[in-house]
Structures are given as structure tokens and as C-alpha cells.
C-alpha positions as CSV (number, residue, x, y, z in Angstrom):
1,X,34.6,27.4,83.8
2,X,33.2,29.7,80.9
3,X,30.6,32.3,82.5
4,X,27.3,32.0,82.2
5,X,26.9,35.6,81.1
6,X,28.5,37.8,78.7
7,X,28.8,41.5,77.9
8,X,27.6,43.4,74.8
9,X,27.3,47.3,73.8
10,X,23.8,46.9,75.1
11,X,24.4,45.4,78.4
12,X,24.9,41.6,79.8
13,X,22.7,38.5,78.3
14,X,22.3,35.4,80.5
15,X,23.1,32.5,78.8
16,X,20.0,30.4,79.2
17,X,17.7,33.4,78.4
18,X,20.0,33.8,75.1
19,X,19.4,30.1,74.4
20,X,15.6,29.8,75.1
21,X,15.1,33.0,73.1
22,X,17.3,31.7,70.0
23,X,15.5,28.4,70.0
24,X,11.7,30.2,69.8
25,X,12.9,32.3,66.7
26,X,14.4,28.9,65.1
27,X,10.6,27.6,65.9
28,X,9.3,30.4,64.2
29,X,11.5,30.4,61.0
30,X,10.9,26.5,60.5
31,X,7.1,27.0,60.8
32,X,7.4,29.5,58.0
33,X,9.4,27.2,55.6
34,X,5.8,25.2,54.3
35,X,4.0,29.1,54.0
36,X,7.3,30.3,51.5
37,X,7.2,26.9,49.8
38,X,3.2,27.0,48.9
39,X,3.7,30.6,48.3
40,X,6.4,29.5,45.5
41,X,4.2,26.6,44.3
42,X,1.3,29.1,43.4
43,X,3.6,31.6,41.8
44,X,4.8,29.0,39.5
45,X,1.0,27.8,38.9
46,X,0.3,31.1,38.0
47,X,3.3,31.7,35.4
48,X,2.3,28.6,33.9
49,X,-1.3,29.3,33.3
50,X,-0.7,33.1,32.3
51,X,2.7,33.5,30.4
52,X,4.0,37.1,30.4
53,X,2.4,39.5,27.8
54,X,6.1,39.3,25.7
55,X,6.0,35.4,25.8
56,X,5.3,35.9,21.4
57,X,8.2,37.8,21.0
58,X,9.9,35.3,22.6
59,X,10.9,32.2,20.4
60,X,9.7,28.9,21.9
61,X,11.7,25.9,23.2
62,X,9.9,23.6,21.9
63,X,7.1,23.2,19.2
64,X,5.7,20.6,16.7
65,X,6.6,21.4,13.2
66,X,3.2,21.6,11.4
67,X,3.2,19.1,8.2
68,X,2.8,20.2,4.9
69,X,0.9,18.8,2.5
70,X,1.4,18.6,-1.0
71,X,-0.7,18.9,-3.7
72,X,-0.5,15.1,-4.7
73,X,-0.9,14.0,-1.3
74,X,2.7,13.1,-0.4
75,X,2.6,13.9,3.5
76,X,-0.9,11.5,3.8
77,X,1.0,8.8,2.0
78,X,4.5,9.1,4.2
79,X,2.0,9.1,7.4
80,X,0.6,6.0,5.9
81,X,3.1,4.2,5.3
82,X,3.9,4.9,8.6
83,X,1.3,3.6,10.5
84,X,1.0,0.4,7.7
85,X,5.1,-0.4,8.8
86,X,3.6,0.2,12.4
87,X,1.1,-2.4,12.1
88,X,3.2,-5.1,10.4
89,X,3.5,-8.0,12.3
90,X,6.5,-10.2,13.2
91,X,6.4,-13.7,11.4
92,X,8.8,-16.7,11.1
93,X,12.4,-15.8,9.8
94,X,12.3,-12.2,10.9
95,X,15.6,-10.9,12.5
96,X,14.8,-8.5,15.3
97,X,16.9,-6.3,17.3
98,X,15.6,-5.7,21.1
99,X,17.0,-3.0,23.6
100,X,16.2,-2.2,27.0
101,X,17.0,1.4,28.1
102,X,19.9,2.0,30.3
103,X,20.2,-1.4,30.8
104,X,22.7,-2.6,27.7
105,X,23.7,-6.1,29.0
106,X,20.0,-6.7,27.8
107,X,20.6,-5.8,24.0
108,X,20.9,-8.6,21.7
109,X,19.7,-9.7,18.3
110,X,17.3,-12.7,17.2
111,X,15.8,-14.5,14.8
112,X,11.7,-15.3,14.9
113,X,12.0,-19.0,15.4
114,X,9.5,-21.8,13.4
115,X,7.0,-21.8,16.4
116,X,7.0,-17.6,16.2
117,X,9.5,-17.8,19.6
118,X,12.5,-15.8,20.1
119,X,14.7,-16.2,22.8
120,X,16.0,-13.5,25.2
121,X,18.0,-13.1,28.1
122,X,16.7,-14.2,31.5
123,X,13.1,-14.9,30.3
124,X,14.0,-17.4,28.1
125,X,11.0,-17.7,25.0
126,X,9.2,-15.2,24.3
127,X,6.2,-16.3,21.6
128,X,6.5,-13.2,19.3
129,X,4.7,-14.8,16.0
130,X,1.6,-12.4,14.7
131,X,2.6,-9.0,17.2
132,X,2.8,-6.0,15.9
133,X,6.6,-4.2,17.4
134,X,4.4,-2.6,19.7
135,X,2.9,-5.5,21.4
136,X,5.9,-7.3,21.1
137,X,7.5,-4.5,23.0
138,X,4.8,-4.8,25.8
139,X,4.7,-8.4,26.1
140,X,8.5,-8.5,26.8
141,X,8.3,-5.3,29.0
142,X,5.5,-7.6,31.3
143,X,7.5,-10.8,31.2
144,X,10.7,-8.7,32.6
145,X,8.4,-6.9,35.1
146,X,6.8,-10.2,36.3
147,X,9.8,-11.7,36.5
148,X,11.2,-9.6,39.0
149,X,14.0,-9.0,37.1
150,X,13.3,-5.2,36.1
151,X,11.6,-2.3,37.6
152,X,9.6,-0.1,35.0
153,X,11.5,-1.6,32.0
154,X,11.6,0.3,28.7
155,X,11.9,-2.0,25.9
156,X,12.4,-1.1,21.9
157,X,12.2,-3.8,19.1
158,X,13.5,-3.0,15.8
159,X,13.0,-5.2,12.7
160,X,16.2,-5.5,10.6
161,X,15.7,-8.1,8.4
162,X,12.1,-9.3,7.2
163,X,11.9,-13.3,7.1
164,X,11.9,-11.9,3.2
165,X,12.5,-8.2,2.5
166,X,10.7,-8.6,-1.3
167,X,7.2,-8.7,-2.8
168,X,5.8,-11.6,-4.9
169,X,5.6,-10.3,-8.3
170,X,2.7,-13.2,-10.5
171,X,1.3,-13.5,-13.2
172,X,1.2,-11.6,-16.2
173,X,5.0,-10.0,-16.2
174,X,8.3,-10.6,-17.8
175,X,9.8,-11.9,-15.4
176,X,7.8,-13.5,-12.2
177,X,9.0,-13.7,-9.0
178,X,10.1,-12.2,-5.3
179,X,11.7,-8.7,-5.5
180,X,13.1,-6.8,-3.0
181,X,11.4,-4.1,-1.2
182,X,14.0,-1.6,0.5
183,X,13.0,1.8,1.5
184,X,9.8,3.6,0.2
185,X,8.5,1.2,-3.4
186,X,5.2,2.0,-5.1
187,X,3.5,-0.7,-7.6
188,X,5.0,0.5,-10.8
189,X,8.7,0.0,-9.4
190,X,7.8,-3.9,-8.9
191,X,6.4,-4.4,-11.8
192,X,9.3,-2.6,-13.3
193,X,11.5,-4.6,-12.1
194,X,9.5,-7.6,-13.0
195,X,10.7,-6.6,-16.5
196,X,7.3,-5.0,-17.1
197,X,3.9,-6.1,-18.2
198,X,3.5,-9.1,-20.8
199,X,1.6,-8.9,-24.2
200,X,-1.3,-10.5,-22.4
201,X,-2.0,-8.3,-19.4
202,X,-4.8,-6.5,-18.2
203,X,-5.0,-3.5,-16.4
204,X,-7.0,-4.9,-13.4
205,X,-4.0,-5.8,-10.6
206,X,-4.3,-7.6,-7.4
207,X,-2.3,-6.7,-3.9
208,X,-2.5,-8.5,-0.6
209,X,-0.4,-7.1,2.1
210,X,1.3,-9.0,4.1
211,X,-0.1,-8.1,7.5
212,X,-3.8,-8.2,6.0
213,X,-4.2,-12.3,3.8
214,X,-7.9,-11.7,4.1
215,X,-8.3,-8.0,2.4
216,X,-6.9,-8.0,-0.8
217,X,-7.0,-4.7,-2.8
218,X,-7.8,-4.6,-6.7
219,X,-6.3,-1.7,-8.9
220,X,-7.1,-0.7,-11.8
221,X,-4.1,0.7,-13.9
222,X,-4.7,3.7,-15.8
223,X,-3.1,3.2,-19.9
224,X,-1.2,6.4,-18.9
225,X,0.1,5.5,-15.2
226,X,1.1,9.3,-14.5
227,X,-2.5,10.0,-15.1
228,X,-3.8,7.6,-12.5
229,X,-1.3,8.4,-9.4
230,X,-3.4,6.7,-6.9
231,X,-3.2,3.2,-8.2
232,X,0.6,3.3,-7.8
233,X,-0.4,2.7,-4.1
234,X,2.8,1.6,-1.5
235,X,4.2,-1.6,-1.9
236,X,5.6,-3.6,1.9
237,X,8.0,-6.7,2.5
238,X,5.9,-10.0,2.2
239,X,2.9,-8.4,-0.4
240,X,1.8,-10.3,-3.1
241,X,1.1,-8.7,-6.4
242,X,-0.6,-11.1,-9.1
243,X,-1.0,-8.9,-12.6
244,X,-4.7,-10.9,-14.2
245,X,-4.8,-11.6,-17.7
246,X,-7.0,-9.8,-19.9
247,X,-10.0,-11.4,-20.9
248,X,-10.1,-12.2,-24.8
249,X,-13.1,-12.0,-27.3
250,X,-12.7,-13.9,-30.4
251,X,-13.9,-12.2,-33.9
252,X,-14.1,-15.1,-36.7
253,X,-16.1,-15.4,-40.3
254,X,-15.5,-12.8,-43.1
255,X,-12.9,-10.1,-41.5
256,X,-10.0,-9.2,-42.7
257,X,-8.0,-10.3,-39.5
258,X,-9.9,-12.8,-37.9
259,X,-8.2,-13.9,-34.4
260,X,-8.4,-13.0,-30.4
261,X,-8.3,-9.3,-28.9
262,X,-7.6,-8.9,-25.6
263,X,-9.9,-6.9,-23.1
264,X,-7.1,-5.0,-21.5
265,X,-9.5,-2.0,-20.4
266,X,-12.1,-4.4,-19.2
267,X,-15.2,-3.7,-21.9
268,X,-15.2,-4.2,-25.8
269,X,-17.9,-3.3,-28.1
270,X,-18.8,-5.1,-31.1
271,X,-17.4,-2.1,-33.4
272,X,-14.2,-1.8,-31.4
273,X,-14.2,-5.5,-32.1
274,X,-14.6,-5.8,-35.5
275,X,-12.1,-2.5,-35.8
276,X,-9.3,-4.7,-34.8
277,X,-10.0,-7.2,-36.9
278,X,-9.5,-4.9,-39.6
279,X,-12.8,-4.8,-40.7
280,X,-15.3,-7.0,-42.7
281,X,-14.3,-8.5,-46.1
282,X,-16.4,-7.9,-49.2
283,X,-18.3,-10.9,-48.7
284,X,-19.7,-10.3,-45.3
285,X,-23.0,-11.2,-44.9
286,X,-24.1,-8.0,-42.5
287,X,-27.2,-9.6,-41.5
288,X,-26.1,-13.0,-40.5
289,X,-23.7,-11.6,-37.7
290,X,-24.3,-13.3,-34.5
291,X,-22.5,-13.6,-31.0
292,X,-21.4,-17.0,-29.8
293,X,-21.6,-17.4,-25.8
294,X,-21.1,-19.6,-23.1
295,X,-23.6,-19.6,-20.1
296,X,-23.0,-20.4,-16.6
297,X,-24.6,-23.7,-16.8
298,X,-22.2,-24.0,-20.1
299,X,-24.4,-24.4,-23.0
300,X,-23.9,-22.4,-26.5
301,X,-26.1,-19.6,-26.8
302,X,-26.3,-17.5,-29.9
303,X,-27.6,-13.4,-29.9
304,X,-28.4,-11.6,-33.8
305,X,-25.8,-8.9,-34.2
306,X,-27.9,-6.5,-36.7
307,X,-24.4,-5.5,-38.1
308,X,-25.6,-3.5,-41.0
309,X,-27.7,-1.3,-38.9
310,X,-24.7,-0.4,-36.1
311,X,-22.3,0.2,-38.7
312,X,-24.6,3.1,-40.3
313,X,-25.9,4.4,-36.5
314,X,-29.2,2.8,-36.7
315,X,-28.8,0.2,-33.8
316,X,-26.8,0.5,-30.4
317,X,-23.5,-0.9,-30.5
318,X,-23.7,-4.5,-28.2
319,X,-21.1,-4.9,-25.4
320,X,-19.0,-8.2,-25.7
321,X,-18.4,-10.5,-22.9
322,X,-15.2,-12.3,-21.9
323,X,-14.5,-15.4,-24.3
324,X,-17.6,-14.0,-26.7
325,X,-17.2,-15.1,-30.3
326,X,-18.2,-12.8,-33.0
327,X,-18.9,-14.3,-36.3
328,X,-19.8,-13.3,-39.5
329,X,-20.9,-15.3,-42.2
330,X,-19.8,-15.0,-45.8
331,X,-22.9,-14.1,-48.3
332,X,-23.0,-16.5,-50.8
333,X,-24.7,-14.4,-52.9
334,X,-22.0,-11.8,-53.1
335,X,-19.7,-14.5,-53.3
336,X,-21.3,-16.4,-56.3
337,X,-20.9,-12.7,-58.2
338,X,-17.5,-12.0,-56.9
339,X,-16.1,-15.3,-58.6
340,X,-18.5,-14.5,-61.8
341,X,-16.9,-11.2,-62.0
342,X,-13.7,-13.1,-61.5
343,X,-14.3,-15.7,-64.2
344,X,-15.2,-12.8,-66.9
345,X,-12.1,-11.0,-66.2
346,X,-10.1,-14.2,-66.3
347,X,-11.6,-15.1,-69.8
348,X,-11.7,-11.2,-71.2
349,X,-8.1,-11.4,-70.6
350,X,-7.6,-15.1,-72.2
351,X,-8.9,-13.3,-75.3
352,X,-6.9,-10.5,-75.6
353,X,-3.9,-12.7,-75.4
354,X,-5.4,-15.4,-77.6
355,X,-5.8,-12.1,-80.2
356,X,-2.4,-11.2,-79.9
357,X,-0.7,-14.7,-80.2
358,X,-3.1,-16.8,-82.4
């Protein structure tokens, strides 16, 4: 039987008064523990709110990178084009790649069916037709949440192959039709490989994104595209681009080189007009000049062009219209002298050689 005291260098201990006493200082240290802990929490409150005075000598873990702009706007456009390949929205044909985090029996690969459904493991069709990847990713994070088959699921869909990864290239190019878009393309690189612009086209250009039918956007195309940078705008799988034909005035009557002129910048002057048809013959009635035009309701109507009086500064040069003719008449006075000048040449040399060879 052990004893129920023992011996130290400072005398004899009961055992139970050992015990009792060891159990009130184990009290006392465990009601403690919550003081140190709160005491810890507030020191690490404190360091958090009030670095130490060498924390900017110090190089930081982590920081965000500020972006630099350039001087033509280069960072804007890559943020962008960013948030335009955020909003796109998944349509029939599209092959998507979904993945659930930490969970990789999940992970498969689909097409967008005809009805806009693709089908996933254990919740079966998922109608994913007009979603952005972000609600897409929602919609399928709820529908394994509800489902009871994941807790707090974390769900990323990636696009890998657009239902068609090219633009619609119409109208007036080369070569018309549906061109890949892979990467970063700009306007000018579909139209390039369109085979370029046609004899015909204007510089006004239509482009409808794909993710907005109903908001099409017009440019205007520069004769110098480097000095117009901001109508090479970005170009995104499934965008239509439709180049217009330029409007044509017709310049007919006594000129030089009567035929039609396109209006590729969008405005034409009588002079300009009249320029390319190399200018009025000899027997151009100036006065008689008139511009032939088509109203809405589609009648004829005819406006006096005082020629004469633009050509020497004396009248405002008159802006032309789409499908405007311009005619000048021939003066049949001038041409009555023209052919009587003619005639006496004609005979003054019949002379002469009637002299010579009698």
C-alpha cells in the first residue's frame, strides 16, 4: 500500500492536500487560457491596422501591378476586349469545357445543343442558350447545390470552340465571306483578308457584334487608315461586317468624260464633279447646266446650276446628292461656229491642194 504522504527537502506533503492544491492551480491556469487568447487577438488587430514604421522598406507580398497606358490607348482597348469576350454569350454549336474545383470526375466537355441545352453529369440538361460564362457558371453551380449533390461548388466554363470562330465579311470586298477570328483581330485584318475593298466601296462600314443584333455600329474609314486608328475598332467570333457601296452621281452633256463617280467620302460638289469628268468640252452651254433629281415621292425634279458663275467664284459651289445627274447642254451657237470654222479650214485646205495638183 503506497503511503499517503511523502517526504521533500521542505518537509512531508499529504497526499490529498497535494492533490486539492494541484487541481485549484490547474483551475486557475485554464481560466486564464480565454484572457491570453483575446490578449493575442488584439495584438494582431493592432499590427494589422498600424504596420511597423519600416513596413516601406520592406518589399510587399503582394500588390496589384498598376496598368500602363499607352499613348494610343492600348491598355483601354485590351480591358475592352476583355469585358466584350466576358459578355459574349453562349449560342447553338458552341463547344464548352466545364470544371468543378477539386472535384475532377466532374470535368467534361460539350457541345451547345439546338435547343441551347448542354448535358452534364448528374444534373442532366442544363439550358445554357443566351448566358453569358458567368451565368452559365452560376446556373450550373445552383443546379449542383440544389441537387444535393455538392456543397459550395466552384464551377468554371471555358469556351473552346465558338459554334463559328469567324466574322461575316459582305458586301463591297474581294472576296465575301466568313473568316476566322483567332486571338486579338481589328477591322482592317478582315477586310484584308477579304482580299480588300472593291472598286465600288465606300468608306462608311457597318459592324454588328454578335452578342449585341440590335446595336449595330457604323464607321467611317479614314482614306489613310493609320490616320484614323479608332475606326479599326476589335473585331469578335460571330460579327457581321457589311462594307456599303458608295453612292454614285452621274455627270452627262458636254464633258470630256461623261460617266458615274462614286461618292466614296460621302459628299461631292458640283466642281469636284465636273473635275472628274475631265472638264466641260468647248461647246458647253454654261448657263444651261441643271441638276436632275429624284424625290421621295419619285418624281423628276430639275435645279439651275449657274455654271459659269461657280467656275469664276461668283456663286457657291452646290452639293450633289446620291444618284444626282448633272447635265450640261451643248450651245448650239458655239457649235454652229465650231463646224463653220471647221468647214473654212476644210475648204482653205482643198484649195491649196487643188493649187498644187490642178
Amino acid at each position: 500500500m503506497l503511503n499517503s504522504s511523502f517526504s521533500t527537502k521542505s518537509g512531508v506533503f499529504n497526499r490529498p492536500m497535494l492533490t486539492k492544491r494541484l487541481r485549484s492551480q490547474v483551475l486557475a491556469v485554464i481560466a486564464c487560457v480565454p484572457m491570453l487568447f483575446a490578449a493575442s487577438a488584439a495584438q494582431e488587430n493592432q499590427d494589422a491596422v498600424q504596420p511597423p514604421a519600416d513596413a516601406k522598406d520592406q518589399p510587399a507580398t503582394e500588390q496589384t501591378v498598376p496598368t500602363k497606358t499607352s499613348s494610343d490607348g492600348s491598355a483601354k482597348t485590351s480591358e475592352n476586349r476583355s469585358e466584350r469576350n466576358a459578355a459574349l454569350r453562349l449560342g447553338v454549336g458552341d463547344l464548352v469545357e466545364l470544371s468543378v474545383y477539386n472535384v475532377q470526375e466532374l470535368s467534361t466537355k460539350t457541345r451547345v445543343g439546338s435547343n441551347g441545352d448542354v448535358y452534364l453529369p448528374l444534373i442532366d440538361y442544363v439550358h445554357v442558350g443566351g448566358l453569358t460564362l458567368e451565368e452559365a457558371q452560376t446556373l450550373i453551380e445552383k443546379r449542383y447545390s440544389d441537387g444535393g449533390f455538392l456543397k459550395d461548388p466552384h464551377v468554371t466554363v471555358f469556351v473552346d470552340e465558338y459554334a463559328s470562330q469567324g466574322a461575316s465579311v459582305l458586301g463591297e470586298v474581294t472576296k465575301p465571306g466568313v473568316y476566322p477570328v483567332l486571338g486579338q483581330q481589328r477591322l482592317l485584318d478582315l477586310v484584308s483578308a477579304a482580299g480588300g475593298f472593291t472598286d465600288k466601296a465606300g468608306r462608311v462600314i457597318t459592324v454588328t457584334h454578335r452578342d449585341q443584333p440590335d446595336k449595330p455600329i457604323t464607321v467611317t474609314m479614314a482614306r489613310n487608315p493609320a490616320a484614323n486608328a479608332e475606326s479599326n475598332i476589335d473585331v469578335y467570333p460571330g460579327d457581321t461586317i457589311a462594307i456599303h457601296r458608295a453612292d454614285i452621281v452621274y455627270v452627262v452633256g458636254e464633258v470630256n468624260r461623261p460617266s458615274g463617280f462614286l461618292m466614296d467620302s460621302g459628299s461631292l460638289t458640283v466642281l469636284q464633279a465636273v473635275a472628274l469628268a475631265g472638264g466641260v468640252g468647248h461647246n458647253a452651254k454654261l448657263g444651261g447646266a441643271k441638276i436632275i433629281r429624284k424625290s421621295p415621292q419619285g418624281t423628276m425634279t430639275e435645279t439651275p446650276v449657274h455654271l459659269k458663275k461657280i467656275l469664276e467664284a461668283k456663286a457657291a459651289d452646290l452639293p450633289m446628292e446620291a444618284d444626282d445627274i448633272l447635265f450640261i447642254p451643248t450651245s448650239t451657237a458655239k457649235l454652229a461656229a465650231g463646224r463653220t470654222a471647221e468647214a473654212a479650214i476644210q475648204a482653205a485646205t482643198a484649195i491649196s491642194i487643188f493649187a498644187v495638183h490642178p
